[in-house]
C-alpha positions as CSV (number, residue, x, y, z in Angstrom):
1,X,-26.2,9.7,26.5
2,X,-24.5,12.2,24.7
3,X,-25.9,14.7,22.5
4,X,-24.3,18.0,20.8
5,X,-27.0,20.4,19.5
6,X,-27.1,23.0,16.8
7,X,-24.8,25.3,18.4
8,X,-22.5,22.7,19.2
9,X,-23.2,22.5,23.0
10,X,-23.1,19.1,24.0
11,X,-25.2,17.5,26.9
12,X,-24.5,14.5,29.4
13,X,-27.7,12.6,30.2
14,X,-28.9,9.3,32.0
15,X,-30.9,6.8,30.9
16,X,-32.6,4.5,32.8
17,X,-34.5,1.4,31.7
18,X,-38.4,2.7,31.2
19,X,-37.8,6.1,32.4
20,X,-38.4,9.3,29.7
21,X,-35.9,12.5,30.1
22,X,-36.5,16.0,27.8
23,X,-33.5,16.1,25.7
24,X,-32.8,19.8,25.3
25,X,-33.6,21.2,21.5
26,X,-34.7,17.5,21.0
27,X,-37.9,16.2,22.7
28,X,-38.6,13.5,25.1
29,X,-36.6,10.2,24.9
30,X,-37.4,7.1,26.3
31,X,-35.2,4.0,26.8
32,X,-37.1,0.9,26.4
33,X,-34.5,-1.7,25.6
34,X,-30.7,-2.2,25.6
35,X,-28.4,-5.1,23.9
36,X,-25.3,-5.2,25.5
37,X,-22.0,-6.8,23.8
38,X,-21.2,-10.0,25.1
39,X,-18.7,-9.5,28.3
40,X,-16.2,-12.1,27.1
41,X,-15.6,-12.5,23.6
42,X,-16.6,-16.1,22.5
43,X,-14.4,-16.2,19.4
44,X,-11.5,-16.2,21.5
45,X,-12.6,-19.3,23.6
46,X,-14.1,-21.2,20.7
47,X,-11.7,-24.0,21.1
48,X,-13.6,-24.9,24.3
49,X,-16.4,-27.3,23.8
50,X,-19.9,-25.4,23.4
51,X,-18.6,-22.3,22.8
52,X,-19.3,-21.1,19.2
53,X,-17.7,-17.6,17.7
54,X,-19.9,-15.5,15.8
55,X,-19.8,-12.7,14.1
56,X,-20.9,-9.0,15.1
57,X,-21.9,-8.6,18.3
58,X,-21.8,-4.8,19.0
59,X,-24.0,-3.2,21.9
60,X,-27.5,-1.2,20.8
61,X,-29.9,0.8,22.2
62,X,-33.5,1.0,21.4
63,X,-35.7,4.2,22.3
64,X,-38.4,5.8,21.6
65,X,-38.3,9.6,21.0
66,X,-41.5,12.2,20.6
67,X,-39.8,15.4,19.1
68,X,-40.5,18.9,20.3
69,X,-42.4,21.1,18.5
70,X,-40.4,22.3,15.3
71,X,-38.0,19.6,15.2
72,X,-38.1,17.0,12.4
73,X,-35.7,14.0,11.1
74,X,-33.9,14.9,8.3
75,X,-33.1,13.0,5.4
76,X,-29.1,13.4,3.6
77,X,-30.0,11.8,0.9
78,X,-32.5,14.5,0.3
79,X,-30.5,17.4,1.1
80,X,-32.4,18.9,4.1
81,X,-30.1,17.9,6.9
82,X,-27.7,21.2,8.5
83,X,-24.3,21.2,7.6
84,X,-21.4,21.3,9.5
């Protein structure tokens, strides 16, 4: 994972499956699920029989994330987020 705080440092870290890390000016991430994209695209093979295309099919992440004291999400829409 990659992640650029405040002051524009960015970090490297790795996740594994189940595992928590402290993400620096962050809090504590966990990874508890992943989706990976397919590794062959089905829309270009779906002339062969059972093989259906479909649409989408992006990779995802799901995690959960506890953050540290201070920090709190921040809404654009409500003008609280920093600016760049």
């Amino acid at each position: 994972m990659r992640w650029t705080d405040l002051e524009r440092t960015e970090h490297i870290y790795e996740l594994h499956l189940g595992e928590s890390i402290e993400v620096a000016g962050l809090g504590r991430m966990t990874l508890v699920g992943v989706k990976p994209a397919p590794l062959i695209d089905p829309n270009k093979f779906s002339w062969l029989p059972g093989i259906e295309g479909k649409d989408g099919g992006g990779s995802a992440i799901y995690f959960v994330l506890e953050f540290e004291d201070g920090v709190k999400a921040c809404h654009p829409q409500d003008g609280d987020c920093p600016r760049f």
